[in-house]
Biopython code that builds the backbone (N, CA, C, O; Angstrom):
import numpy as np
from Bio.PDB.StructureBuilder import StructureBuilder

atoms = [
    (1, "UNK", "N", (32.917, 20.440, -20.037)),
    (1, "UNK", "CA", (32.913, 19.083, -19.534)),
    (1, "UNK", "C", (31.559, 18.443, -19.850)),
    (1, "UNK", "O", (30.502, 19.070, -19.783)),
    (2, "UNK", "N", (31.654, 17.210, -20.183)),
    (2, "UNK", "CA", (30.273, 16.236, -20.798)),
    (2, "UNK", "C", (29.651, 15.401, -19.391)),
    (2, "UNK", "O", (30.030, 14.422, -18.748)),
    (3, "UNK", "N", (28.384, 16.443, -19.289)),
    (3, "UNK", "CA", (27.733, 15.337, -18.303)),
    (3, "UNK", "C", (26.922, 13.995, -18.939)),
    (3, "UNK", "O", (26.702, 13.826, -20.138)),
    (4, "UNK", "N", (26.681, 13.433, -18.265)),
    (4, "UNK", "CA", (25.971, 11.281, -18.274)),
    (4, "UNK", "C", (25.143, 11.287, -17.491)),
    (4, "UNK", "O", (24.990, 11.740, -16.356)),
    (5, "UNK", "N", (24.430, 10.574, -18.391)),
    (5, "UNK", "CA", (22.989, 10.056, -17.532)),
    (5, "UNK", "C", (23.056, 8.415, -17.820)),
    (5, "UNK", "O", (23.221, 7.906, -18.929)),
    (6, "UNK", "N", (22.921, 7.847, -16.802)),
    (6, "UNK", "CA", (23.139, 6.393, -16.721)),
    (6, "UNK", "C", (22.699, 5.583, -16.493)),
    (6, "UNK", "O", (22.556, 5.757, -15.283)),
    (7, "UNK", "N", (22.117, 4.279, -16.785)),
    (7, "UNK", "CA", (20.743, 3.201, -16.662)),
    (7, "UNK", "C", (21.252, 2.249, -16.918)),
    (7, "UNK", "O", (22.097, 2.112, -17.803)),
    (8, "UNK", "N", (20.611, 0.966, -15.805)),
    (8, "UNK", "CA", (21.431, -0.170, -15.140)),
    (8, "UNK", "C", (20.315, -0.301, -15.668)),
    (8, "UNK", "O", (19.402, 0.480, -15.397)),
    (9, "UNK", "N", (20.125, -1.601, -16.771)),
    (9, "UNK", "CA", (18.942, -2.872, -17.171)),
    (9, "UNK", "C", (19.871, -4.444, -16.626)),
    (9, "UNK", "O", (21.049, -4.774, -16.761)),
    (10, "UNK", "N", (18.961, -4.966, -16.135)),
    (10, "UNK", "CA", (18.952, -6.172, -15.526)),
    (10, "UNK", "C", (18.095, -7.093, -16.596)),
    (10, "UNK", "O", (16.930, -6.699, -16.643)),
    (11, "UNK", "N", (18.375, -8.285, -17.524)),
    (11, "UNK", "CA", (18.026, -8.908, -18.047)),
    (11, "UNK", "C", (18.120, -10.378, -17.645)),
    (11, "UNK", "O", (19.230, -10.830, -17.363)),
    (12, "UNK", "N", (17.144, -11.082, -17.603)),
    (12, "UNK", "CA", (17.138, -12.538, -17.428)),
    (12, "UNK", "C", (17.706, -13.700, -18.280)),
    (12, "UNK", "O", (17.123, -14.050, -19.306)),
    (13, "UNK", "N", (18.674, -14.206, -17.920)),
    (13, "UNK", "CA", (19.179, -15.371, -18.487)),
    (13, "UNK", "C", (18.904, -16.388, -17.745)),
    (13, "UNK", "O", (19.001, -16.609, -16.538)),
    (14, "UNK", "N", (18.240, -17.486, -19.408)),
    (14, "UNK", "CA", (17.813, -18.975, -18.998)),
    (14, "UNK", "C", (18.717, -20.136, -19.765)),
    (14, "UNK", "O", (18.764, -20.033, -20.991)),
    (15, "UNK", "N", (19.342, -21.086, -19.229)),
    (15, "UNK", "CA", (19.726, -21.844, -20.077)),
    (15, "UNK", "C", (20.534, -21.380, -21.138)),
    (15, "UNK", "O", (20.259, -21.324, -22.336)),
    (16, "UNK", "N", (22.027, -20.909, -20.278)),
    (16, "UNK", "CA", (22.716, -19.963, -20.952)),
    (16, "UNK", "C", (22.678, -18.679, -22.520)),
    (16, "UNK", "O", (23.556, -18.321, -23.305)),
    (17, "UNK", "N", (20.992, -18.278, -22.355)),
    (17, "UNK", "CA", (20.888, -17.568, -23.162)),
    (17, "UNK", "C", (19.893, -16.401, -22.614)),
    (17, "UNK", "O", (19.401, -16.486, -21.489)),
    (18, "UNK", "N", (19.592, -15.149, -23.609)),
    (18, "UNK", "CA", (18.953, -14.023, -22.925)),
    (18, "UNK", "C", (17.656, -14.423, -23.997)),
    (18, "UNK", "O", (17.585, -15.036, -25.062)),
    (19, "UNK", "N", (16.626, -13.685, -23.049)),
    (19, "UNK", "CA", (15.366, -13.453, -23.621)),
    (19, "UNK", "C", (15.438, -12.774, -25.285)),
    (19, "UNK", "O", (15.480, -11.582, -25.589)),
    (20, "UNK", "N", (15.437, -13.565, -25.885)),
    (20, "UNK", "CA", (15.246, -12.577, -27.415)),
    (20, "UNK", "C", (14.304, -11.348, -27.496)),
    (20, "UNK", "O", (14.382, -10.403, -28.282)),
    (21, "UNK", "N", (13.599, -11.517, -26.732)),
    (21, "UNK", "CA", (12.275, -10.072, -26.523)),
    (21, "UNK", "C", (13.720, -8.908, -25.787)),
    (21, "UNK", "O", (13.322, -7.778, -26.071)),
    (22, "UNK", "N", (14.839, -8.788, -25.172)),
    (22, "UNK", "CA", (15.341, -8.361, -24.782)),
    (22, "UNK", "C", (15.889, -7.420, -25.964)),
    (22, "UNK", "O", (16.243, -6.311, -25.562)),
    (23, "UNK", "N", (16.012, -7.616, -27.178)),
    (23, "UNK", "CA", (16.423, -6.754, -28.348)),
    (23, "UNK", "C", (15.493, -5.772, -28.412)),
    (23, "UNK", "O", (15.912, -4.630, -28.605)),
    (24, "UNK", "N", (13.946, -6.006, -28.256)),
    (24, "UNK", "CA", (13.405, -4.843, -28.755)),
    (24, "UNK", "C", (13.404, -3.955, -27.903)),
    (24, "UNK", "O", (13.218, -2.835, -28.381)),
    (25, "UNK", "N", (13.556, -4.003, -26.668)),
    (25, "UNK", "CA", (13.967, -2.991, -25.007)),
    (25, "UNK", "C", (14.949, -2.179, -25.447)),
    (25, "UNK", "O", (15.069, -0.957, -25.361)),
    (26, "UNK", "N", (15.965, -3.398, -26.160)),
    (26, "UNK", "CA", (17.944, -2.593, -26.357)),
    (26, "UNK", "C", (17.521, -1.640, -27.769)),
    (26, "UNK", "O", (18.287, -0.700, -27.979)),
    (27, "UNK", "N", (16.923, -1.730, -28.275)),
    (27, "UNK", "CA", (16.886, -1.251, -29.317)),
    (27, "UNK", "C", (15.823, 0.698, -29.154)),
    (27, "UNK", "O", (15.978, 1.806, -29.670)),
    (28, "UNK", "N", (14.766, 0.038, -28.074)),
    (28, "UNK", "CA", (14.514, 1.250, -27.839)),
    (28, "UNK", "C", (14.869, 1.885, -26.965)),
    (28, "UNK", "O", (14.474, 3.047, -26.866)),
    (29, "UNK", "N", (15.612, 1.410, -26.171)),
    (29, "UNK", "CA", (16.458, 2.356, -25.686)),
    (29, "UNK", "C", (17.949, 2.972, -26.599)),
    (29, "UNK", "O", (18.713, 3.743, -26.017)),
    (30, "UNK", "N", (18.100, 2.732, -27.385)),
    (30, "UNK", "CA", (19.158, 2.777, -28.741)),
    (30, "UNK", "C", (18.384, 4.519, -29.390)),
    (30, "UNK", "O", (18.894, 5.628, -29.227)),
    (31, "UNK", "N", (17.149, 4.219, -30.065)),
    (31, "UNK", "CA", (16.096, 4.876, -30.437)),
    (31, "UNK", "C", (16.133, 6.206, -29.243)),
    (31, "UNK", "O", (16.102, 7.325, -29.757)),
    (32, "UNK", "N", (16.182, 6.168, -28.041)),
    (32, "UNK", "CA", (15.856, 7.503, -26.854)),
    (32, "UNK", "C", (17.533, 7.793, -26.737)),
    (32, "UNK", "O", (17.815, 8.385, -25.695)),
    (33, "UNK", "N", (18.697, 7.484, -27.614)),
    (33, "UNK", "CA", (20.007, 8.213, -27.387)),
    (33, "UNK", "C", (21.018, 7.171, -26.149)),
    (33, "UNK", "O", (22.114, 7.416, -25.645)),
    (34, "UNK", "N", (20.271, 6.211, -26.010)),
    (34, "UNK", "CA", (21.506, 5.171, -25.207)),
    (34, "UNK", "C", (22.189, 4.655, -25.351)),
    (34, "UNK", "O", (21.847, 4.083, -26.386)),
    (35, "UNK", "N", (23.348, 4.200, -25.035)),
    (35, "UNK", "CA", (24.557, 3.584, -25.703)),
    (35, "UNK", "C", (24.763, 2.672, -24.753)),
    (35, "UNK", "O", (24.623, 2.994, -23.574)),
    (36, "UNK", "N", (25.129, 1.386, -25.115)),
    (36, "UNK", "CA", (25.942, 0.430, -24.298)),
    (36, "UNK", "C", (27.092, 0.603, -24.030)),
    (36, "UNK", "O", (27.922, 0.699, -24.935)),
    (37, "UNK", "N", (27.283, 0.649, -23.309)),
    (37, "UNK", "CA", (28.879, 1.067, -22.511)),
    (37, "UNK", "C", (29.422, -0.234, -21.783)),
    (37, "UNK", "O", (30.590, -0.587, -21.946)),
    (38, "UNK", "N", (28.526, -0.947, -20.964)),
    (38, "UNK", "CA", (29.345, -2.032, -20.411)),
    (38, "UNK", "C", (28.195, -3.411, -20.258)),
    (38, "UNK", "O", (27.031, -3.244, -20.622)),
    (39, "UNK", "N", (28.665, -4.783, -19.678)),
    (39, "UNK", "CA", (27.816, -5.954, -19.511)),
    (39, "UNK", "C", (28.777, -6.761, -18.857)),
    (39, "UNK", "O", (29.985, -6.912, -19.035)),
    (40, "UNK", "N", (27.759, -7.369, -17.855)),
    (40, "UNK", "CA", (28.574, -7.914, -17.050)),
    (40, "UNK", "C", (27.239, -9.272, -16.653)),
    (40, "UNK", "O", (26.019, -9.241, -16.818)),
    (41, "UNK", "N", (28.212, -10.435, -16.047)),
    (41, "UNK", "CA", (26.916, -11.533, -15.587)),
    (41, "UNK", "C", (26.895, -11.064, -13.981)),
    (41, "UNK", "O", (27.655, -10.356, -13.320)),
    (42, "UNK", "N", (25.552, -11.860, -13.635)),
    (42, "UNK", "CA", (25.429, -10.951, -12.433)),
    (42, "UNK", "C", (24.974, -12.847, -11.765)),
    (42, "UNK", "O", (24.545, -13.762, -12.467)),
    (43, "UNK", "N", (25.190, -12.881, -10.660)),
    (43, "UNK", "CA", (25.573, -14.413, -9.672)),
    (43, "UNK", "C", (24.433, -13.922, -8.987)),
    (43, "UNK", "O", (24.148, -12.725, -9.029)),
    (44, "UNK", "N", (23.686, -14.841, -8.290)),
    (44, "UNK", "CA", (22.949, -14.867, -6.895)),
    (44, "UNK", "C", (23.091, -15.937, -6.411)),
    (44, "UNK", "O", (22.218, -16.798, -6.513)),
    (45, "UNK", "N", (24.405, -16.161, -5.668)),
    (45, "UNK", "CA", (24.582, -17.306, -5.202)),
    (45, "UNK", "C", (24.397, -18.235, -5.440)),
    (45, "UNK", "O", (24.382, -18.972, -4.454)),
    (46, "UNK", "N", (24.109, -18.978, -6.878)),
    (46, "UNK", "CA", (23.827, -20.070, -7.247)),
    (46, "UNK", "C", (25.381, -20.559, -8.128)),
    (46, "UNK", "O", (25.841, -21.700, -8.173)),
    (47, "UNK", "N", (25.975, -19.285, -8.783)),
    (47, "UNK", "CA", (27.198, -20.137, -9.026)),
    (47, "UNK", "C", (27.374, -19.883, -10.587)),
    (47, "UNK", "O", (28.421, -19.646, -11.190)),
    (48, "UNK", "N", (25.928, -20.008, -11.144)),
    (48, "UNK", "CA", (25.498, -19.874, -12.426)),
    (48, "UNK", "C", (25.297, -18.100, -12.805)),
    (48, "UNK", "O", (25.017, -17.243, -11.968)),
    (49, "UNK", "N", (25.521, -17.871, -14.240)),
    (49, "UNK", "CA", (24.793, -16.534, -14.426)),
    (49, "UNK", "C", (23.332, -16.593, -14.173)),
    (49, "UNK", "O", (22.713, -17.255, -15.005)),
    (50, "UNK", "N", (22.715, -16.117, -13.329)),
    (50, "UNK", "CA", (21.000, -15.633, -13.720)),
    (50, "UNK", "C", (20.969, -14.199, -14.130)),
    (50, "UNK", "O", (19.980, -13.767, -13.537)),
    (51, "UNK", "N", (21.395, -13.402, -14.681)),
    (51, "UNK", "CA", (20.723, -12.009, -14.903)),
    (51, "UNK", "C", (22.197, -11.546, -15.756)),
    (51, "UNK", "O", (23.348, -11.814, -15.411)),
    (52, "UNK", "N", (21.851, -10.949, -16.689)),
    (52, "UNK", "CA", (22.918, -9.768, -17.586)),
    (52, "UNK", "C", (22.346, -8.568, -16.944)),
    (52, "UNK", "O", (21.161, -8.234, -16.899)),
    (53, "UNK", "N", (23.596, -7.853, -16.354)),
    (53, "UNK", "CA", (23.391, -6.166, -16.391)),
    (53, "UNK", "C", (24.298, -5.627, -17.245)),
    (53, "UNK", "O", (25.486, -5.901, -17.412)),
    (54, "UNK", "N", (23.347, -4.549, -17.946)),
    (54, "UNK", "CA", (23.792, -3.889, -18.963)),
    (54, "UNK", "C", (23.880, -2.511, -18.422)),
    (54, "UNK", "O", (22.860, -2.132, -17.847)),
    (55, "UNK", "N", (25.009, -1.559, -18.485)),
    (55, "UNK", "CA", (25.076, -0.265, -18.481)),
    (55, "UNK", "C", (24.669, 0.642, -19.812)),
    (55, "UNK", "O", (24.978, 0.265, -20.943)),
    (56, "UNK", "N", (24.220, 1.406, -19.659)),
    (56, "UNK", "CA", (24.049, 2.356, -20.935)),
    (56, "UNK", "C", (23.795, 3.612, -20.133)),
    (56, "UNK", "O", (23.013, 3.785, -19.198)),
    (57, "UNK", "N", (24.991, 4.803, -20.962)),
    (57, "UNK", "CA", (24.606, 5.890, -21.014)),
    (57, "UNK", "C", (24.341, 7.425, -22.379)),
    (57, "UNK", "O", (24.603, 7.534, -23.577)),
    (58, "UNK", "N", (23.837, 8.158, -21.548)),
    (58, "UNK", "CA", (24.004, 8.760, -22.927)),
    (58, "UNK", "C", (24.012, 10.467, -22.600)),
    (58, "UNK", "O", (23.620, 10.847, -21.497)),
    (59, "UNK", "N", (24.468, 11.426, -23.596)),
    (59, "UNK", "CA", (24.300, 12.916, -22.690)),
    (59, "UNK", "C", (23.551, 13.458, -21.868)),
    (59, "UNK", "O", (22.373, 13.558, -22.211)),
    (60, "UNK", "N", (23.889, 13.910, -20.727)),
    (60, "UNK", "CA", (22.554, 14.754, -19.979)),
    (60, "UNK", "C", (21.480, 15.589, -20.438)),
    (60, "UNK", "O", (21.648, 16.633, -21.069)),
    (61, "UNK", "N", (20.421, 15.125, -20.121)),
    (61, "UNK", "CA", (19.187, 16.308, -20.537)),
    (61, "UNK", "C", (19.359, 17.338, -19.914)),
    (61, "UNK", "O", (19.655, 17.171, -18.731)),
    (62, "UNK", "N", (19.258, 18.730, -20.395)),
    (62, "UNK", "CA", (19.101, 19.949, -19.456)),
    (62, "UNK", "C", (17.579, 20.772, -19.942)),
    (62, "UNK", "O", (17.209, 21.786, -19.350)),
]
sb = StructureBuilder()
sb.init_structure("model")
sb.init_model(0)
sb.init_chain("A")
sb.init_seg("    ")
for serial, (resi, resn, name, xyz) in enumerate(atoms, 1):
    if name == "N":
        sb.init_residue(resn, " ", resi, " ")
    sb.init_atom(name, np.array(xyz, "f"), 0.0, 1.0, " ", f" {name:<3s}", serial, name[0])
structure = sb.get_structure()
């Protein structure tokens, strides 16, 4: 059986777009074996997206 190790990034969205500096984060985490698995917009009561969370996992270290 395949264990997961799993990491919630929270990214800021302005003016319906993400920080472009946000690629070089995704990318090194790409680089340490992470995979995007899921994305979702994330609300704080305003109604609007403020924040992308991104899931990524990737095999367990032992």
């Amino acid at each position: 059986m395949n264990a997961w190790q799993y990491k919630i990034i929270n990214i800021r969205s302005e003016n319906y777009r993400l920080d472009p500096n946000a690629a070089e984060q995704m990318n090194r985490l790409g680089q340490e074996g992470w995979e995007l698995v899921s994305i979702t917009s994330v609300n704080f009561k305003s109604g609007a997206t403020d924040n992308i969370a991104m899931v990524f996992k990737r095999p367990a270290q032992e």
